[in-house]
N, C-alpha and C positions, 0 to 999 in steps of 0.2 A: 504494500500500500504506500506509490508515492506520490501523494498529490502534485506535489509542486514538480515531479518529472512529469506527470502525465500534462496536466497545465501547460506546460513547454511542446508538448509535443501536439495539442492541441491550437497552437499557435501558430506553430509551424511545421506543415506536414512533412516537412524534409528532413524531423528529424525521425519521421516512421522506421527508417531502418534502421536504423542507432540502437532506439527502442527494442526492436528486434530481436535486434545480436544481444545488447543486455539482457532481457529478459532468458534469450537460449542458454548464454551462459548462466547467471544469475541461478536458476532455477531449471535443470537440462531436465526435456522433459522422458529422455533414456536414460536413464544414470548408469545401467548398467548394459554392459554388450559381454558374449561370449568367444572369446580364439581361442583356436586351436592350434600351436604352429606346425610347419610339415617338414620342416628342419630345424636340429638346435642349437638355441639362443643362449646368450648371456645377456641380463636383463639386471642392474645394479647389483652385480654378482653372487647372482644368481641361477643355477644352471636348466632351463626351461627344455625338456624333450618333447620332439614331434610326439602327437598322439594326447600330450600333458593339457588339460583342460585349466583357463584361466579366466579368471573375471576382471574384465577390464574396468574401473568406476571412472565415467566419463566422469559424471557429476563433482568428484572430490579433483579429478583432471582443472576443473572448471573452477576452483576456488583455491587453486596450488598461489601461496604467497611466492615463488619465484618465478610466477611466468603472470600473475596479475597483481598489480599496487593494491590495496584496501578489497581483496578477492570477498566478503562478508558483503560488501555494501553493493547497493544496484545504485549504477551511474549512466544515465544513456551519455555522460559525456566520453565515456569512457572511448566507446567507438572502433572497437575489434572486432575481427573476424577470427581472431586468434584460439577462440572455444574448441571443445571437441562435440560438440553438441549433437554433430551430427559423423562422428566418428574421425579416423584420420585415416590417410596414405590411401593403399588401395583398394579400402572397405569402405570410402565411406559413404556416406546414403547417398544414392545415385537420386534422391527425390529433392534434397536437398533446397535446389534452385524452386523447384515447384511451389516445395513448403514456403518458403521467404515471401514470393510472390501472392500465394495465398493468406500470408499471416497479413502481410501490408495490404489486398484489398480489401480486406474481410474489415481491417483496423480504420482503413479511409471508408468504408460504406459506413459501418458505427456511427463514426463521427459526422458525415454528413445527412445522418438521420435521424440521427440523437448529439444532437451539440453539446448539449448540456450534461451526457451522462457520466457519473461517476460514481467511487462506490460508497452502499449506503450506512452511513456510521453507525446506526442501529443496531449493527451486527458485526460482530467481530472480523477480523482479516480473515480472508479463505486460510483453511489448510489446503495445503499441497499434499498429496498422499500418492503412495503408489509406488512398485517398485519396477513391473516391466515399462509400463508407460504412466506417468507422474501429471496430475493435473489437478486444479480444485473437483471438489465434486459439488459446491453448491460457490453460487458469486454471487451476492445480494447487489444489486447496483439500483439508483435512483437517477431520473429524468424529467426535464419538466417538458 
């Protein structure tokens, strides 16, 4: 819940992607992905055999203090594409570009049809739940 980013981005719709990437980092909505390798690694020495089942946590990926400044806070100033959100190298979600494009008109129809909406203080922040796919289950919002 941050009003005074969303304010900003209601302002100015060119910060809809910004937005985006923060919130995917911020809160990835895969935290978690499964590899497998098919040759073996050393991995912060560690020795990983083909066949050796692993869990990859995109999401803790996504809040690492040496690859993001203040990783706890959502910043749409922040402005990265740097997340794993949607996985890395040569796994990673081939829908990717689809998603982004979907998240940003879905964000600009909202707003051009509810200007005013935001969320309703009545009721608490959503929880975020979930482990294969992570999302509110309830978003109380209000509009006039």
């Amino acid at each position: 819940n941050h009003p005074d980013q969303f304010r900003a981005v209601k302002q100015d719709r060119k910060l809809i992607p910004k937005a985006i990437e923060e919130g995917l980092r911020w809160n990835c909505p895969v935290p978690m992905i499964a590899r497998t390798p098919h040759q073996e690694i050393e991995l912060a020495g560690i020795t990983i055999r083909p066949g050796d089942h692993m869990s990859v946590m995109l999401a803790a990926a996504n809040r690492d203090e040496s690859a993001f400044e203040r990783p706890d806070e959502f910043d749409i100033s922040r402005g990265t594409r740097a997340h794993s959100a949607f996985g890395y190298g040569s796994h990673i979600c081939i829908g990717q570009h689809l998603a982004r494009l979907e998240m940003a008109n879905a964000m600009s129809a909202l707003l051009d049809r509810l200007p005013n909406i935001r969320t309703d203080d009545r009721y608490p922040p959503p929880e975020v739940s979930g482990f294969g796919l992570r999302g509110p289950a309830k978003l109380h919002v209000r509009f006039d």
